[in-house]
C-alpha positions as CSV (number, residue, x, y, z in Angstrom):
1,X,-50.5,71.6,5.2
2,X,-46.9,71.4,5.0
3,X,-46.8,73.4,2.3
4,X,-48.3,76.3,3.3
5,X,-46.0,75.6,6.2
6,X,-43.2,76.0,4.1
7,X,-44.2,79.2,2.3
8,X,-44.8,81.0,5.3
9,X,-41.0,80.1,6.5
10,X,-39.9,80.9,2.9
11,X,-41.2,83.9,2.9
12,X,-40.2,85.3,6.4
13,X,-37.1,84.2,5.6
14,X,-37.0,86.2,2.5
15,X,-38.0,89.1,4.9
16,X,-34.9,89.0,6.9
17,X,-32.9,88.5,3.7
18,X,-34.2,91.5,1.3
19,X,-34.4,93.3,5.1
20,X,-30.7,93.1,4.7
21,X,-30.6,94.1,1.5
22,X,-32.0,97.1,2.0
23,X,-29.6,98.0,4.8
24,X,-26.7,97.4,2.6
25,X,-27.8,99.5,0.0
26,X,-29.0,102.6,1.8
27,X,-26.0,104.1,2.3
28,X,-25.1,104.3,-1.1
29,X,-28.5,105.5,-1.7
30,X,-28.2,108.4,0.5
31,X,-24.4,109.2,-0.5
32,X,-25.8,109.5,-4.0
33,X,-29.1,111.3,-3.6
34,X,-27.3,113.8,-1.1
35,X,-24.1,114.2,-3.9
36,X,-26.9,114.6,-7.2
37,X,-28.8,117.0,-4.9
38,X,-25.2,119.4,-3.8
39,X,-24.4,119.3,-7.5
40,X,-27.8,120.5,-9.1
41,X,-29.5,117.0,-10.7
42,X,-27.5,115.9,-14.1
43,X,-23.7,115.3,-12.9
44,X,-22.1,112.1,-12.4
45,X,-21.0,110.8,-9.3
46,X,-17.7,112.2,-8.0
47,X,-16.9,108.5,-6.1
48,X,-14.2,107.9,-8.5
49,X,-12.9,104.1,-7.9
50,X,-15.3,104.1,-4.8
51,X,-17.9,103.7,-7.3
52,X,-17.6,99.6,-7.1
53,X,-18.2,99.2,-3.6
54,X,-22.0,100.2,-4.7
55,X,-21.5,97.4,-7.4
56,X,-20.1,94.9,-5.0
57,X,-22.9,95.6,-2.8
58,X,-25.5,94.6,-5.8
59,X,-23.6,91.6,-6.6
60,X,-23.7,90.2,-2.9
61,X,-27.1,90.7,-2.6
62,X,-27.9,89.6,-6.0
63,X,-28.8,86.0,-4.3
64,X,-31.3,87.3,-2.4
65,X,-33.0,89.0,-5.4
66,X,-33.3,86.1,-7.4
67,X,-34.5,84.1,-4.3
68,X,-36.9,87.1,-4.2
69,X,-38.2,86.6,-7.5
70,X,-38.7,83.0,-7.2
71,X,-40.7,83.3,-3.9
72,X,-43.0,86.0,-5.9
73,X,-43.3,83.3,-8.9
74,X,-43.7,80.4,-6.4
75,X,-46.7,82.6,-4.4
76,X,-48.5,82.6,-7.4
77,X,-49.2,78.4,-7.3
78,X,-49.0,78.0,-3.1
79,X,-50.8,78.7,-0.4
80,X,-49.2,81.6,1.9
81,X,-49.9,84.4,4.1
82,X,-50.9,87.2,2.2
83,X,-49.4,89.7,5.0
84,X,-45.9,87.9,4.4
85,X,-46.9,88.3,0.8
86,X,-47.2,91.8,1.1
87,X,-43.9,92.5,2.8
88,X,-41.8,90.4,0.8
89,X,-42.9,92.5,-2.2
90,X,-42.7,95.9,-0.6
91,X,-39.0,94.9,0.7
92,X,-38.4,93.4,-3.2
93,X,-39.6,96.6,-4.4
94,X,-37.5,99.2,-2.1
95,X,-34.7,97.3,-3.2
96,X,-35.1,97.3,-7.1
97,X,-35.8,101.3,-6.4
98,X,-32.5,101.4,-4.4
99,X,-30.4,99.7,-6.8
100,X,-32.3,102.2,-9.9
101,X,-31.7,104.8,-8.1
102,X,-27.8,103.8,-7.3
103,X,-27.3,103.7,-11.1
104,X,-28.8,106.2,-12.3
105,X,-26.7,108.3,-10.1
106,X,-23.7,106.4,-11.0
107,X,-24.0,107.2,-14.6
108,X,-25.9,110.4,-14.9
């Protein structure tokens, strides 16, 4: 039982953390879907040097990604709640998207 315990505070845990992943990389998001959008799809990103805050932000919340991964791998051999399940891999997910999406901006 402790276990299972254990997964479920893993994985809510994980919540909060890709939660805050998210939030750190949706400005950037927006910044770069609203600039690709103004400049007709197929420009690069007229950020200049503010380019690596974008990058900063993907290294700070690299931790969380990896802990992300390993919870996913880890689900796969202990018990859990499937709901938690589920919203640990949609957060995972909006955040690989978010991160593409930042660099393909970035450097197309």
């Amino acid at each position: 039982m402790k276990r299972y315990h254990a997964m479920n505070v893993f994985g809510v845990i994980l919540i909060v953390m890709l939660a805050l992943v998210n939030l750190g990389h949706v400005l950037w998001t927006w910044w770069l879907i609203s600039e690709q959008l103004q400049t007709g799809w197929g420009y690069g990103t007229n950020m200049e040097m503010l380019v690596l805050m974008p990058w900063m932000t993907e290294l700070v919340c690299a931790p969380a990604m990896i802990v992300g991964v390993v919870y996913l791998v880890l689900s796969f051999f202990l018990r859990h709640k499937k709901g938690i399940l589920a919203a640990n891999i949609i957060l995972f997910a909006c955040a690989a998207v978010q991160i593409g999406v930042t660099n393909l901006f970035i450097w197309f």
